[in-house]
C-alpha positions, 0 to 999 in steps of 0.5 A, a space after each residue: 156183444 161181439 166187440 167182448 169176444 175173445 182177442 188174441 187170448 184176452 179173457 175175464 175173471 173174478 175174484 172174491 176179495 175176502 179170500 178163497 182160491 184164487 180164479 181157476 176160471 177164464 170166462 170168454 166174454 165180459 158178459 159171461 164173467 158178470 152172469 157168474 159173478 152175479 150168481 156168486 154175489 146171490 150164492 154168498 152175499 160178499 163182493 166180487 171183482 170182474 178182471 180183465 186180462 190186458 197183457 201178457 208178461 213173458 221171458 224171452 231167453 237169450 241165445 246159448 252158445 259154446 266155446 271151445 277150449 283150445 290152447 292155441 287161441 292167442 289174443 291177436 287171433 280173429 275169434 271163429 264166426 259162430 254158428 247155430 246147430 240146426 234145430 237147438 238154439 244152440 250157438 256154436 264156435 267151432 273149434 278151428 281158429 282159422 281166418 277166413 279172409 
C-alpha cells in the first residue's frame, strides 16, 4: 500500500520475543516487515512481533558559552552583550566591560 511507505523515517521491525539479537533490520513498508516475520515463524516455529517506529527520542543541548575572568568586574557593572563565535555554537562575552549606551 502506498499509505505504508516510508515517512519521515518511519519503518518496521521484528522481534522475536524468546531471545536472539535484537532487530538489526529496518523494513520500509508494513508489508515487507509481515513477509519476513512469516518466513521467520515457518523457519523456526516461535512468534514474532512486528514494531513499528512512531517517534524519535533525541538531545537538544544547550548553547556553550565563555566567560572571562577579569578582576575589574564589579557587581554594579552591566555584564558584556554575548556574542556567538561564527560557525561553534560557541557563546562568547567578550573580555571588555564597557557599557554600550
Amino acid at each position: 500500500m502506498k499509505g505504508d511507505k516510508q515517512m519521515n523515517g518511519k519503518f518496521w521491525a521484528i522481534w522475536r520475543k524468546t531471545g536472539g539479537a535484537p532487530p538489526q533490520k529496518r523494513h520500509e513498508t508494513k508489508e515487507a516487515a509481515i513477509k519476513e516475520a512469516m518466513r521467520l515463524v515457518r523457519q523456526t516455529g516461535e512468534e514474532y512481533y512486528i514494531l513499528e517506529a512512531t517517534g524519535i527520542m533525541r538531545v537538544r543541548l544547550a548553547p556553550v558559552e565563555y566567560v572571562p575572568l577579569t578582576p575589574t568586574l564589579s557587581l554594579d557593572d552591566e555584564p558584556p552583550i554575548p556574542k556567538t563565535l561564527e560557525g561553534t555554537g560557541i557563546v562568547d562575552c567578550g573580555g571588555s566591560n564597557e557599557k554600550t549606551r
